[in-house]
Structures are given as C-alpha cells and as structure tokens.
PQR file of N, CA, C, O and H, with PARSE charges and radii, in Angstrom:
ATOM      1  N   UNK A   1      30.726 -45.483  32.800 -0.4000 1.5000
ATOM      2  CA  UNK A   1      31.485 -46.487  32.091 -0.0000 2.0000
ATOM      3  C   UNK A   1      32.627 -46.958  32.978  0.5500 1.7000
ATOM      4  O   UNK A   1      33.245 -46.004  33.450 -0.5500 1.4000
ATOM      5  N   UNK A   2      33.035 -48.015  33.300 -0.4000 1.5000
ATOM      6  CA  UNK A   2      33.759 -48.901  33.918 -0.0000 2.0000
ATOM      7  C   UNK A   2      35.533 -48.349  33.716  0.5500 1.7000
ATOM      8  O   UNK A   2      36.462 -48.435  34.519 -0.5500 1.4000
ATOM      9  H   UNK A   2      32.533 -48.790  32.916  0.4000 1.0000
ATOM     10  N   UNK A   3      35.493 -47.729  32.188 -0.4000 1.5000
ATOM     11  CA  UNK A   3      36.973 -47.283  32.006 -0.0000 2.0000
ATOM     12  C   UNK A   3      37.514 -46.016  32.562  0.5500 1.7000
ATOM     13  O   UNK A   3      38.673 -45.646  32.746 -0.5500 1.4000
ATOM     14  H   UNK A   3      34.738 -47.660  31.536  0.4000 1.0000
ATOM     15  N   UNK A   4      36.215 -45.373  32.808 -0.4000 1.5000
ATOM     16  CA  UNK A   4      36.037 -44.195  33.341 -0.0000 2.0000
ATOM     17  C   UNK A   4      36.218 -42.718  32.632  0.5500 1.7000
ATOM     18  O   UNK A   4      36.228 -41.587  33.120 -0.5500 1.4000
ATOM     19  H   UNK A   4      35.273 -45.674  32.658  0.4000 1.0000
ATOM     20  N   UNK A   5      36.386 -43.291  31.008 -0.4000 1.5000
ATOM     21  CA  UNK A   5      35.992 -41.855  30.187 -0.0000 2.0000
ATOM     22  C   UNK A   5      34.565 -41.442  30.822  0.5500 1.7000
ATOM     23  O   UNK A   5      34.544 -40.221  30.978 -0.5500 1.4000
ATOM     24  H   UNK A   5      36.378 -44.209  30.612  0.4000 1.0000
ATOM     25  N   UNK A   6      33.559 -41.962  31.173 -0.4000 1.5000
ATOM     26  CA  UNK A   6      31.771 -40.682  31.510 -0.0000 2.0000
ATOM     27  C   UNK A   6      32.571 -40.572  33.131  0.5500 1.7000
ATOM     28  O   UNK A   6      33.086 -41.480  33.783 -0.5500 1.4000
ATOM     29  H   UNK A   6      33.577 -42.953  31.047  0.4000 1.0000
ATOM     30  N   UNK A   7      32.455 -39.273  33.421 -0.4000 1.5000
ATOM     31  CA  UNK A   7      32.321 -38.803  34.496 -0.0000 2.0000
ATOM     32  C   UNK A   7      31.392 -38.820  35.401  0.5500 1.7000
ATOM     33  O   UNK A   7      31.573 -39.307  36.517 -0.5500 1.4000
ATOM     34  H   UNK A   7      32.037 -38.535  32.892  0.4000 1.0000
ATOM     35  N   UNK A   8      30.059 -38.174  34.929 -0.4000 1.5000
ATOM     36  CA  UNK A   8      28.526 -38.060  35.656 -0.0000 2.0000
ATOM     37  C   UNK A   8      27.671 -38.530  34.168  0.5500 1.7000
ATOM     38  O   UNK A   8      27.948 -38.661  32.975 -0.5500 1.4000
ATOM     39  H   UNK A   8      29.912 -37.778  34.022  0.4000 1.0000
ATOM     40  N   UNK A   9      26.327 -38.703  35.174 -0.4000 1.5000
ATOM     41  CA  UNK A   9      25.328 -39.204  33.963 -0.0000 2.0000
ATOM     42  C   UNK A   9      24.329 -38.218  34.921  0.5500 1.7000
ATOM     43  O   UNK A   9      24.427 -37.770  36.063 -0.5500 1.4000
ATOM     44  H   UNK A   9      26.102 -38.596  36.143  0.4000 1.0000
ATOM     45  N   UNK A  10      23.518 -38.142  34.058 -0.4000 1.5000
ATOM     46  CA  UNK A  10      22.191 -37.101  34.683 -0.0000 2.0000
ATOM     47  C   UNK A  10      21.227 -37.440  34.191  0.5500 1.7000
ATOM     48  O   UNK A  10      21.215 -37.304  32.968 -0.5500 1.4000
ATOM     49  H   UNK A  10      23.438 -38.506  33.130  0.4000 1.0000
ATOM     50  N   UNK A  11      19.952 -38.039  34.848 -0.4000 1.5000
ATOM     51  CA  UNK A  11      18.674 -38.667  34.389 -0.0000 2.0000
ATOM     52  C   UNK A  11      17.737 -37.275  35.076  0.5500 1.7000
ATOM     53  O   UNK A  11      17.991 -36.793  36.180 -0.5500 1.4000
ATOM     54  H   UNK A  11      19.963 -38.150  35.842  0.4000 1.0000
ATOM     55  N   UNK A  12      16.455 -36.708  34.013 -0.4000 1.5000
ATOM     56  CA  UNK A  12      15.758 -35.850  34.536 -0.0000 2.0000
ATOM     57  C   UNK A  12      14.514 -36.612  33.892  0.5500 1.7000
ATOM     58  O   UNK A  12      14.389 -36.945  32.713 -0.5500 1.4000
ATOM     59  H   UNK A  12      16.249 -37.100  33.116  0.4000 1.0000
ATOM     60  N   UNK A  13      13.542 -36.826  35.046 -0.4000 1.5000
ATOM     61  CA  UNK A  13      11.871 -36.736  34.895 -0.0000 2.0000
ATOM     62  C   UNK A  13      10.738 -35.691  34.929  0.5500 1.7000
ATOM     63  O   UNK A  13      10.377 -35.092  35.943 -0.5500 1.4000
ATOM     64  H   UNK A  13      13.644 -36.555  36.003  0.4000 1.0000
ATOM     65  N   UNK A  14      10.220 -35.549  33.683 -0.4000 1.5000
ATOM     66  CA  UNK A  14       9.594 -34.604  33.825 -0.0000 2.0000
ATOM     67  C   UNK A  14       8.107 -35.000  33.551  0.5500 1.7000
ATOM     68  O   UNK A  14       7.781 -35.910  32.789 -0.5500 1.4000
ATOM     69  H   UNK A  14      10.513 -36.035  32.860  0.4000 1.0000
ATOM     70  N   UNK A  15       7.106 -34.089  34.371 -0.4000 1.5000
ATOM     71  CA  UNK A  15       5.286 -34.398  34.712 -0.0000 2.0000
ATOM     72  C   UNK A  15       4.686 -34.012  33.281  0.5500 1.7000
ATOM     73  O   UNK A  15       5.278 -33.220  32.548 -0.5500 1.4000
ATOM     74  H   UNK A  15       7.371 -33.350  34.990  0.4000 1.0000
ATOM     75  N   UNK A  16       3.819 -34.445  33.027 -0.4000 1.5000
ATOM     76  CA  UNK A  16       3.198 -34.097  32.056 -0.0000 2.0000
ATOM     77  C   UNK A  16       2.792 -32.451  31.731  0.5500 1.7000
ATOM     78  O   UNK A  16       2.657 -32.069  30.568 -0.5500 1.4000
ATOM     79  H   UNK A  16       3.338 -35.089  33.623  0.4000 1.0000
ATOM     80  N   UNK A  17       2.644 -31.674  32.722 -0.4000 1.5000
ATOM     81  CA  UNK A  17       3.227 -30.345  32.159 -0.0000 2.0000
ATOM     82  C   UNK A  17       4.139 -29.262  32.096  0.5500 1.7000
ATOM     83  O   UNK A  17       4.020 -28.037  32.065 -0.5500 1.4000
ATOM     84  H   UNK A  17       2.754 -31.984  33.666  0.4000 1.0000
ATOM     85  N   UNK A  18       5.398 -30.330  32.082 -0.4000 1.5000
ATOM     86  CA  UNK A  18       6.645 -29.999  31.178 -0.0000 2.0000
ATOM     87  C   UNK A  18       7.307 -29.984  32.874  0.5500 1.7000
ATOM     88  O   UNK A  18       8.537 -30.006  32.825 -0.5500 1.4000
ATOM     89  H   UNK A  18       5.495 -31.325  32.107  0.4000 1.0000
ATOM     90  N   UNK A  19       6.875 -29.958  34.033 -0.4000 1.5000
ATOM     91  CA  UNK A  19       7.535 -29.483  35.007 -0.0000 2.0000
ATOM     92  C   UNK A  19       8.590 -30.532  35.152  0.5500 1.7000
ATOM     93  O   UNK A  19       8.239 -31.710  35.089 -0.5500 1.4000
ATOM     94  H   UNK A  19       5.876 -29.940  34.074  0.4000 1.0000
ATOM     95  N   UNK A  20      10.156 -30.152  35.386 -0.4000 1.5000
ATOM     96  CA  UNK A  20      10.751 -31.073  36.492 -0.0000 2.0000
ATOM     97  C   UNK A  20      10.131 -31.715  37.692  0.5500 1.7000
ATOM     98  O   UNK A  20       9.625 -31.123  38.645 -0.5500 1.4000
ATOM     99  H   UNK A  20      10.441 -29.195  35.437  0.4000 1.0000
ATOM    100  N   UNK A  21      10.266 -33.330  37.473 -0.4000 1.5000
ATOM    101  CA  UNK A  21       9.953 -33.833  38.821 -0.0000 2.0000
ATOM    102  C   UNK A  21      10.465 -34.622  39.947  0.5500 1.7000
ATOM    103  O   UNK A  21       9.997 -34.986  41.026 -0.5500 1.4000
ATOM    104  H   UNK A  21      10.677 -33.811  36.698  0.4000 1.0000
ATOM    105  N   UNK A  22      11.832 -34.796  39.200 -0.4000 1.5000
ATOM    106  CA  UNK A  22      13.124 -35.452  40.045 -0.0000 2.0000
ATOM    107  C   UNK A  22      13.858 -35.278  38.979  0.5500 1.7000
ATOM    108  O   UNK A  22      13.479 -35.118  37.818 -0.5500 1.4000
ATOM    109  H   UNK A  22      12.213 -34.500  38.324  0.4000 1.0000
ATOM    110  N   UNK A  23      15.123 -35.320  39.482 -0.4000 1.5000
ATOM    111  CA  UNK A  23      16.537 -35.249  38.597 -0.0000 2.0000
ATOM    112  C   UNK A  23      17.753 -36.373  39.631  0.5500 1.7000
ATOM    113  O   UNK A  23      17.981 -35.944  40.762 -0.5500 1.4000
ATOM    114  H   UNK A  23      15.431 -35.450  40.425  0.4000 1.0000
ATOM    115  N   UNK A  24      18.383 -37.563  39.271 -0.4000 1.5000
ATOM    116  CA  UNK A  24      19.039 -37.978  39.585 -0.0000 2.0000
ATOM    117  C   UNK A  24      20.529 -38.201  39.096  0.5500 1.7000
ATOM    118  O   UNK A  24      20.716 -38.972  38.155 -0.5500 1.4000
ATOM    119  H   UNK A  24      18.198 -37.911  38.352  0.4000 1.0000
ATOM    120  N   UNK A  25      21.663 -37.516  39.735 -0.4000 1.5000
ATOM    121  CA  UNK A  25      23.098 -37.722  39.290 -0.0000 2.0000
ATOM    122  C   UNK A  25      23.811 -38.899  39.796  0.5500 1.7000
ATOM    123  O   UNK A  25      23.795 -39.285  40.965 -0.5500 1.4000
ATOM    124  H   UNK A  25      21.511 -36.889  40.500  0.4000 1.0000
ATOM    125  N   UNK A  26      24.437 -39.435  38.817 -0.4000 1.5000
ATOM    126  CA  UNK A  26      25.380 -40.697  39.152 -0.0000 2.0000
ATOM    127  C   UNK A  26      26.513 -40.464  38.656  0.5500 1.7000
ATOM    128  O   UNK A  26      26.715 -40.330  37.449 -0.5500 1.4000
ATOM    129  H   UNK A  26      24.450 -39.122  37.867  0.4000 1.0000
ATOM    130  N   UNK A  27      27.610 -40.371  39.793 -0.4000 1.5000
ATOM    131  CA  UNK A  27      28.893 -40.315  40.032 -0.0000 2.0000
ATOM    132  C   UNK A  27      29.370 -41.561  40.555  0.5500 1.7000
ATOM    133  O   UNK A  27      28.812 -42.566  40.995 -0.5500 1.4000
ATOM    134  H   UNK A  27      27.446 -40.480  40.774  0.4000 1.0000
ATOM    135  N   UNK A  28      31.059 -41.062  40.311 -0.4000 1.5000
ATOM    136  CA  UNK A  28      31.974 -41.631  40.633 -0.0000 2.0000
ATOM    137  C   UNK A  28      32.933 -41.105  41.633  0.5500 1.7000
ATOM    138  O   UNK A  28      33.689 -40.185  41.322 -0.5500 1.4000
ATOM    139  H   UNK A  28      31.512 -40.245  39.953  0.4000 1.0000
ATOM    140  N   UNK A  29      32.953 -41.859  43.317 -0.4000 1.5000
ATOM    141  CA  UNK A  29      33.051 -41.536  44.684 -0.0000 2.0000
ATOM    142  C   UNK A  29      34.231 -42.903  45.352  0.5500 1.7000
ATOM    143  O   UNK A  29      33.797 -43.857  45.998 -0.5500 1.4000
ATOM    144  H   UNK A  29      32.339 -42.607  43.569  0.4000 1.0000
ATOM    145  N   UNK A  30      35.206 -42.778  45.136 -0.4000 1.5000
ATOM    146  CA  UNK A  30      36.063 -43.735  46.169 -0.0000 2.0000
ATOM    147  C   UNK A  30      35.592 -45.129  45.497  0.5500 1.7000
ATOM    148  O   UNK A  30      35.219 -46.154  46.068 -0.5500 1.4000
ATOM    149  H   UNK A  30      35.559 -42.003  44.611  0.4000 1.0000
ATOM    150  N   UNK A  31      35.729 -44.845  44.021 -0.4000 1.5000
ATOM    151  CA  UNK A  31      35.675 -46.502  43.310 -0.0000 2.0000
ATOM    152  C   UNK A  31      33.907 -47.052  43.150  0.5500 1.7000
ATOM    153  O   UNK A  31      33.370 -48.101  42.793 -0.5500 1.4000
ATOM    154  H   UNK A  31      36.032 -44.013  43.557  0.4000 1.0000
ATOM    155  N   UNK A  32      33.354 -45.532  43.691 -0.4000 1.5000
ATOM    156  CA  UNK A  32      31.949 -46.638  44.053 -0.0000 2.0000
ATOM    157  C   UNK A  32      31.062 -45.443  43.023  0.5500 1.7000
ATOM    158  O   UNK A  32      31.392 -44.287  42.757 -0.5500 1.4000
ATOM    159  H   UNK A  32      33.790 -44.680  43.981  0.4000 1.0000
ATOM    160  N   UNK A  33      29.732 -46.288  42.545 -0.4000 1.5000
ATOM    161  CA  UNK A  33      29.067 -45.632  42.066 -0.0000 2.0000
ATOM    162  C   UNK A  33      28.164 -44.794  42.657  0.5500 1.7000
ATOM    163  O   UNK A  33      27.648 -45.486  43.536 -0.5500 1.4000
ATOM    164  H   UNK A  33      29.464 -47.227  42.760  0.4000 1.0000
ATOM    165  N   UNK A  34      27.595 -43.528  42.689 -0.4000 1.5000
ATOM    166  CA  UNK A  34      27.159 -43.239  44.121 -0.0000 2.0000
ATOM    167  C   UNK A  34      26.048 -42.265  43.297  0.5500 1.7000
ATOM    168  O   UNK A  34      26.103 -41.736  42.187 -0.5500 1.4000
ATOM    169  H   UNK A  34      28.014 -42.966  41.976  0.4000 1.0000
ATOM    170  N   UNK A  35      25.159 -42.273  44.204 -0.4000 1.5000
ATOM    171  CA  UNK A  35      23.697 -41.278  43.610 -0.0000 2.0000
ATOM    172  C   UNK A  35      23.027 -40.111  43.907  0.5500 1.7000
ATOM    173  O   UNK A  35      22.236 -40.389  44.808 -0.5500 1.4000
ATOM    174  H   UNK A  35      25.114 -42.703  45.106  0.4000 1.0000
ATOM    175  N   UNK A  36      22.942 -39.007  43.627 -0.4000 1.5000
ATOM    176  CA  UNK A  36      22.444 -37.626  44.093 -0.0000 2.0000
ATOM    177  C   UNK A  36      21.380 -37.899  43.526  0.5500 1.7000
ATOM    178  O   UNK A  36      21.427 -38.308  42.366 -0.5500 1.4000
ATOM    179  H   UNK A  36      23.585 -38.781  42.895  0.4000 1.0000
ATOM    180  N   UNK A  37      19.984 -37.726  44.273 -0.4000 1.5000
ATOM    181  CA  UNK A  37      18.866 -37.212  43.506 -0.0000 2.0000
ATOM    182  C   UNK A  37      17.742 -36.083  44.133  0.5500 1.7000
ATOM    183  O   UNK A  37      17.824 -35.695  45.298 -0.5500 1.4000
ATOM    184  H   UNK A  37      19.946 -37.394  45.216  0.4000 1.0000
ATOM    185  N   UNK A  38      17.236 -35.860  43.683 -0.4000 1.5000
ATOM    186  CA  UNK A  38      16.560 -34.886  43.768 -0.0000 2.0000
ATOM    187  C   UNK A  38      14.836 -34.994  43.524  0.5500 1.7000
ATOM    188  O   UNK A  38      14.301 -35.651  42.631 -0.5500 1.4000
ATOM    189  H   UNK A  38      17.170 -36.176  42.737  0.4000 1.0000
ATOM    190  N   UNK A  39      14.268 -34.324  44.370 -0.4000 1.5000
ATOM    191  CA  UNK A  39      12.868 -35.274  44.190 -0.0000 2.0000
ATOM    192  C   UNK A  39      11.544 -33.662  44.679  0.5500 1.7000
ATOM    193  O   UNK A  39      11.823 -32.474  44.515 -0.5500 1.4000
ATOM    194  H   UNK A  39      14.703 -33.791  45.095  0.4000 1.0000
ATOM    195  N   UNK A  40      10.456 -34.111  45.150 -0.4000 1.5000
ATOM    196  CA  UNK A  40       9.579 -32.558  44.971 -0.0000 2.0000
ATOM    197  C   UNK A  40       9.877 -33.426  46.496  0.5500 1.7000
ATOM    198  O   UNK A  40       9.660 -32.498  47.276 -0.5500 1.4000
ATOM    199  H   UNK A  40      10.230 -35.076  45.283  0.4000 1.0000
ATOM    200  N   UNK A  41      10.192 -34.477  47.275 -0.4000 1.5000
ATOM    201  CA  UNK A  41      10.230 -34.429  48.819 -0.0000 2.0000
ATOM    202  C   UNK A  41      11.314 -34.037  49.485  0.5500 1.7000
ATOM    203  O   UNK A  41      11.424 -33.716  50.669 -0.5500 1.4000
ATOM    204  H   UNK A  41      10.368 -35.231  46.641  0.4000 1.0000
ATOM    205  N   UNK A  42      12.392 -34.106  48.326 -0.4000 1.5000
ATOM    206  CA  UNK A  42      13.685 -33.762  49.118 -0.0000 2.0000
ATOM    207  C   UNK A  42      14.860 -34.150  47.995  0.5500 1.7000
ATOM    208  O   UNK A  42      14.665 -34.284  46.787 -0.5500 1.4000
ATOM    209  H   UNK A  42      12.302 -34.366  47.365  0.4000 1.0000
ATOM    210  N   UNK A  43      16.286 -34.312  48.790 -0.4000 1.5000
ATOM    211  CA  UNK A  43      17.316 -34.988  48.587 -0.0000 2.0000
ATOM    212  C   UNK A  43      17.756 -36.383  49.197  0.5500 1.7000
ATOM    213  O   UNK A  43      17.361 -36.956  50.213 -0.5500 1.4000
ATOM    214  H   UNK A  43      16.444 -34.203  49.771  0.4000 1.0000
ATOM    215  N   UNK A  44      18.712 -36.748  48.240 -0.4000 1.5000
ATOM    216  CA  UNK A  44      19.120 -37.980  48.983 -0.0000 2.0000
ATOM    217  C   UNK A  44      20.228 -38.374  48.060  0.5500 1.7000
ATOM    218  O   UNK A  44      20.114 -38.325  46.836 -0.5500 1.4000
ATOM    219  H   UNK A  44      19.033 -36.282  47.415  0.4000 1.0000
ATOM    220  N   UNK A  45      21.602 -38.875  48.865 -0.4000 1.5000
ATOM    221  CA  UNK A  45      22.965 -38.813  48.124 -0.0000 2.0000
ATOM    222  C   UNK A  45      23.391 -40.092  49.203  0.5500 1.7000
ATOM    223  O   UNK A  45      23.537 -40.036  50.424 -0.5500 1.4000
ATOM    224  H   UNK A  45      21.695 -38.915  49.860  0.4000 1.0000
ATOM    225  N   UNK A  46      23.539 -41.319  48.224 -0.4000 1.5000
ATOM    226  CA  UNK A  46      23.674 -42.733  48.232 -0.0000 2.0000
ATOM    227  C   UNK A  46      24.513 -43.774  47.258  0.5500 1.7000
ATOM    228  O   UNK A  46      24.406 -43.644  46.038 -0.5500 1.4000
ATOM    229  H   UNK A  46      23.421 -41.364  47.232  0.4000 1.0000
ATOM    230  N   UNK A  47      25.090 -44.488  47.646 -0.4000 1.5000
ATOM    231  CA  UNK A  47      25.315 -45.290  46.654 -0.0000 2.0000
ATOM    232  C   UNK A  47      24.394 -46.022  46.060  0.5500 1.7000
ATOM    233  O   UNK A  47      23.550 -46.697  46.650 -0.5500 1.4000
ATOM    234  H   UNK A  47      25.176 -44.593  48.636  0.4000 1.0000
ATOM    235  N   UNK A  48      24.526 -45.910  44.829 -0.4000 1.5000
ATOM    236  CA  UNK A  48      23.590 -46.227  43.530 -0.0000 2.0000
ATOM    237  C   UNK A  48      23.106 -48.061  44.198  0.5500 1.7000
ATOM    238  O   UNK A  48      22.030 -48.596  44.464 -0.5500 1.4000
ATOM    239  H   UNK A  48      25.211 -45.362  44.350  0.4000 1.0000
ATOM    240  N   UNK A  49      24.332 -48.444  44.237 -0.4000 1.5000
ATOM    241  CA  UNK A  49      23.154 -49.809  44.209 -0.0000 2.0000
ATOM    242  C   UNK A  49      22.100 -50.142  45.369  0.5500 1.7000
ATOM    243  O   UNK A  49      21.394 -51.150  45.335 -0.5500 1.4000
ATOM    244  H   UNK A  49      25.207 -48.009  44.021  0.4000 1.0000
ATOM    245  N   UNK A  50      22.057 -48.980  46.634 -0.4000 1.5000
ATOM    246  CA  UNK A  50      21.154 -48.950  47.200 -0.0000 2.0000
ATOM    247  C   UNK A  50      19.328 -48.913  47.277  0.5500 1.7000
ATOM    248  O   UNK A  50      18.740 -48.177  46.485 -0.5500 1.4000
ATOM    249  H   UNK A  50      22.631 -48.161  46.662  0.4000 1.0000
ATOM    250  N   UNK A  51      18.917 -49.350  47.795 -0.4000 1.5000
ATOM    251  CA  UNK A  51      17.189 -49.511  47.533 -0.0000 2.0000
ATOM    252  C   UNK A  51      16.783 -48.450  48.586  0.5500 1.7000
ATOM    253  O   UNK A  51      15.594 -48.194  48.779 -0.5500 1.4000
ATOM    254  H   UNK A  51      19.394 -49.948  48.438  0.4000 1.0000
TER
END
C-alpha cells in the first residue's frame, strides 16, 4: 500500500499435489518496490516492476 501501513505481501504457488512451487515476497527497499522470489530453479531478488 502506497501509505505504507502493509509492510511485505507474500504470494505462494502451489502444484497440484499440494507441493510448494514458488513463493514470491514484495517489499519495501529505498522507496522502491522490490521482489524476492523463490522458484524449484532458484532465487532472484529484483525490483518488482522488472520483467
């Protein structure tokens, strides 16, 4: 949220049998929105509006 009451948001995907299959965190980093995620290939910690 822009006012900055949410701190982090946490999105988790999970496979059809029940497993975790990425989990992505979105924070707040030097004004910027910025992205931790987590994946079965790896990590990767970016700003969110990145592709």
């Amino acid at each position: 949220m822009s006012n900055g009451s949410m701190k982090e948001q946490l999105f988790v995907t999970f496979g059809e049998d029940g497993t975790v299959q990425s989990a992505s965190l979105y924070y707040m980093a030097d004004g910027e929105i910025m992205e931790y995620r987590v994946t079965e290939d790896g990590a990767v910690e970016e700003p969110a509006g990145r592709d």
